[in-house]
N, C-alpha and C positions, 0 to 999 in steps of 0.2 A: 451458506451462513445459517446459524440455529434464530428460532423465535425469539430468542432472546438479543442476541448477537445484532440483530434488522431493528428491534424496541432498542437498546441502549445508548445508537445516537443521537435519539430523538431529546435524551437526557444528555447526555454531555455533551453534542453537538448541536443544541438547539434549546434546552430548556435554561440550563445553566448557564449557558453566554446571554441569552436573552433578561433572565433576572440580574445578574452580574450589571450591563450593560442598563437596565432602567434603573439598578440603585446609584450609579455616578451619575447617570442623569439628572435625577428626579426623588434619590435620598438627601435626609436630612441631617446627616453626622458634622462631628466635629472633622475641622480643616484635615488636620492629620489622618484621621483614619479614613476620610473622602480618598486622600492623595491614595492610600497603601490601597483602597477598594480599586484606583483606575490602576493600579499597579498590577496587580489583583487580576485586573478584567485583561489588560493587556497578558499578560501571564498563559491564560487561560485559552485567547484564541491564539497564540500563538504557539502555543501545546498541540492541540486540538489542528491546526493547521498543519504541523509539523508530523503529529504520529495518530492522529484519530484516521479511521478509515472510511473514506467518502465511497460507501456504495451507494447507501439510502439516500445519499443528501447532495447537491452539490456542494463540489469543491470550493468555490466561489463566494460563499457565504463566507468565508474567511474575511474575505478583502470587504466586503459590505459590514462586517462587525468591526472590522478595523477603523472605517469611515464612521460608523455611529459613533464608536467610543471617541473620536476627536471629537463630534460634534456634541456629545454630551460631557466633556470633561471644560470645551468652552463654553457652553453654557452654566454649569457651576460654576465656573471659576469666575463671572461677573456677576453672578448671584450670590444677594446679601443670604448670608448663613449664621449657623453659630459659631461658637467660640473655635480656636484655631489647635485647643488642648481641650481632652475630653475634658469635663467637670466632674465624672463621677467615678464610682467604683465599676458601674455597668457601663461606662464608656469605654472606659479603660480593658474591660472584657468585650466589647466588640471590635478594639483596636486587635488585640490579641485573634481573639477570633480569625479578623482579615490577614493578619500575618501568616499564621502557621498555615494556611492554606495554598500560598502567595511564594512560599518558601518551597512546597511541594510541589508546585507548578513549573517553578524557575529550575527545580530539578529536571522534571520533566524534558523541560526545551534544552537545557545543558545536554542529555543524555541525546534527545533526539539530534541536536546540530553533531555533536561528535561520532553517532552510527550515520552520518555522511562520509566518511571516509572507509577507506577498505583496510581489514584486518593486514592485509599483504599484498606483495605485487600481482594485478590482476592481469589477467585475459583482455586480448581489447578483440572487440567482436563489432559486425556493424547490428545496428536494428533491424531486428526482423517481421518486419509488421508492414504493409502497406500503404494507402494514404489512411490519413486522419489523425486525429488526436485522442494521444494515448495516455495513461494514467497508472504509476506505478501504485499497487495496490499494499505489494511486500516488496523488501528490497533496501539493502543497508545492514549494516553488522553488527549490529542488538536485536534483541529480540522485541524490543519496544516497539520497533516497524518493521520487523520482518518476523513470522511467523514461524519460517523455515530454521530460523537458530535452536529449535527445540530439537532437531537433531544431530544436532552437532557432539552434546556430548549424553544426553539420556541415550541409556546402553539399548534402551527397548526398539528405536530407531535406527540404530549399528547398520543394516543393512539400505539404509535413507540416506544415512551419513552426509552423500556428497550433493544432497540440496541444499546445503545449510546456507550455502550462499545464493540462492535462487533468487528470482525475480519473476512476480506474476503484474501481467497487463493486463488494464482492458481498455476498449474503445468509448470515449466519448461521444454524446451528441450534439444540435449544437446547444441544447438547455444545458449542457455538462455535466449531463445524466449520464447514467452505464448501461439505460434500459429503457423501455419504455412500459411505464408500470412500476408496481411497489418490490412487489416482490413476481413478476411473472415465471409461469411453468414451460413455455415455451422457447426452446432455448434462442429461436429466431427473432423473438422480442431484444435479445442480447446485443448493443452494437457492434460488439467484438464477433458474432458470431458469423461463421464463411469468410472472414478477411484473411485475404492473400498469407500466409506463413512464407517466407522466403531465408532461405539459408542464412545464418550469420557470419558464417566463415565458411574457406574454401576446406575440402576435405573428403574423405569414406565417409559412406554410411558402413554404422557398424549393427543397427539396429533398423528395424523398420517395422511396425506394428497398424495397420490401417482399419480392422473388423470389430470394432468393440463399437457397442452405442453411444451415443450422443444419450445424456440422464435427461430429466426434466425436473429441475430444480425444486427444491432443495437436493433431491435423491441422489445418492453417491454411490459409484463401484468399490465395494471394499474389499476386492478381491484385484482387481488391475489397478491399482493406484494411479500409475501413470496414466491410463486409457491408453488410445491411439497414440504415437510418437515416434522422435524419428531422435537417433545420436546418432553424431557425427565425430568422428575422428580428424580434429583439426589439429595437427603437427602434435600429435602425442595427449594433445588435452580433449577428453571428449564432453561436448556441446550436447545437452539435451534440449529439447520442445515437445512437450508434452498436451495432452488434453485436445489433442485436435480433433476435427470432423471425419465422421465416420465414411470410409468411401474416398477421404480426400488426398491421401498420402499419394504424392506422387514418383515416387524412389524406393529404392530395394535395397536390403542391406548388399553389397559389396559394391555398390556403385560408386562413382568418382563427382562430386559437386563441384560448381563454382562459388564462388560466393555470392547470396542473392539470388541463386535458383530456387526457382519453384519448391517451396516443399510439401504444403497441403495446404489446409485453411485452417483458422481457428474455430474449436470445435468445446461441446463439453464431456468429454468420455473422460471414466477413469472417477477418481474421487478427488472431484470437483463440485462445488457447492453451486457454483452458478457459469459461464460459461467467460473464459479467460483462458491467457497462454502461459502454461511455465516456463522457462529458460532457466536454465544453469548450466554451469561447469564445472567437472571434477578429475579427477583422476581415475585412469582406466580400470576399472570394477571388476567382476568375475562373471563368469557362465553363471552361476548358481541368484550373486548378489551386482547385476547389473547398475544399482545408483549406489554402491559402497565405499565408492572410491572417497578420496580422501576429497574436501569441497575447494574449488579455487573462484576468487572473487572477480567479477566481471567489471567491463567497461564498454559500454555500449557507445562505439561513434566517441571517442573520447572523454568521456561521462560516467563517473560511479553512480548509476543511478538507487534511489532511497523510495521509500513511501510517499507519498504525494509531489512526486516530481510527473513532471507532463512532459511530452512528446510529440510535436507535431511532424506531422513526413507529410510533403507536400505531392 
């Protein structure tokens, strides 16, 4: 993630629910544009819940801004207020105000609930991650919460193509942090990082790549994108995991998997901002352009998994 990318949820995931959230409290509007304001604040964390991305912050804080905003919308609601219709021409523009905002938010949440579903019939795969609690970072078929849709039809991508359905994880703590630290350089500060990777399906290895370094974040390879990884040839459709630890691959391309074996750990090589695992599915690619293949949508354990969906494996 850039400097900027680490700053910007600190505003939309923290400044802006927080003022939101003290003006139905503790503003003094007309009845009407009170209601449109909780409107408004509900809108907003429920955006924000659905496609903001919780690295810096926990997740969590959704459901506590949820809790506030009940608690501050009964508390106005038995406080004496003014009138129930603006009285003026500047109330009447800060009703306006709260709307058109209000209107962009519910877009928002529209778009995110509907990239929960898969553009087409998916892959069903198990989880490949060991214990803990896991946290879809990308994942889902907009680009609103998945990152990866950006290659799907920009031509400059053509040879990426078949991430466009991907899913990146990472591990929770139990603060429901991703890390210990703001932005740490060490990728072993990372929870995700050395967790068991274990097949998602039975199949070939068609690929095996294990010598590339682990970055120390922010730092990216932009030369091995993938870094370390492993595809697997399950009944035709091949299964990537990408980003692993260096040293940790434990298979060879022509070997025969179970599902559930051993594959490495999760690692951060490759052009990766912080340390986390890819997964996808596509269609069988070429010598030259290995993730080219056309993208096929996954279902992990019976689950189209999206951007802030969680994962626990016991």
């Amino acid at each position: 993630m850039s400097w900027f990318a680490h700053w910007l949820p600190l505003v939309l995931q923290l400044a802006v629910p927080l003022a939101l959230l003290s003006a139905v409290a503790f503003g003094r509007t007309a009845r009407v544009t009170w209601i449109a304001l909780a409107i408004l604040a509900g809108l907003v964390v429920a955006a924000i819940g659905l496609a903001g991305v919780w690295l810096v912050l926990p997740w969590w804080l959704t459901n506590l801004y949820a809790a506030v905003l009940l608690a501050g919308m009964l508390r106005r609601w038995h406080r004496d207020g003014p009138a129930a219709r603006p009285a003026s021409v500047r109330g009447w523009l800060a009703l306006a105000a709260v709307v058109l905002p209000a209107v962009l938010a519910a877009g928002v949440v529209a778009r995110a609930i509907a990239a929960r579903e898969s553009r087409g019939p998916a892959v069903d795969l198990q989880f490949p991650l060991g214990p803990g609690t896991y946290l879809a970072v990308n994942g889902g078929s907009a680009a609103l919460v998945n990152a990866h849709e950006t290659t799907r039809t920009d031509q400059r991508f053509r040879d990426y193509r078949g991430q466009s359905d991907g899913l990146d994880l990472v591990r929770l703590n139990g603060a429901g942090l991703r890390a210990r630290g703001w932005r740490p350089a060490d990728p072993g500060a990372y929870a995700i990082f050395g967790t068991a990777v274990r097949a998602p399906c039975g199949g070939r290895v068609v690929t095996a790549v294990d010598d590339l370094p682990d970055m120390a974040p922010p730092a990216v390879d932009r030369v091995h994108l993938a870094g370390n990884h492993v595809i697997l040839d399950c009944a035709g459709t091949w299964v990537v995991l990408a980003h692993l630890a260096r040293g940790s691959v434990a298979v060879r391309a022509g070997q025969d998997v179970a599902a559930l074996a051993p594959l490495g750990r999760a690692g951060n090589s490759g052009h990766s901002s912080e340390p986390h695992l890819h997964v996808h599915a596509q269609r069988p690619g070429t010598a030259a352009a290995p993730f080219s293949g056309a993208p096929v949508p996954i279902r992990i354990d019976g689950a189209y998994l999206a951007r802030n969906d969680r994962v626990t494996v016991k």
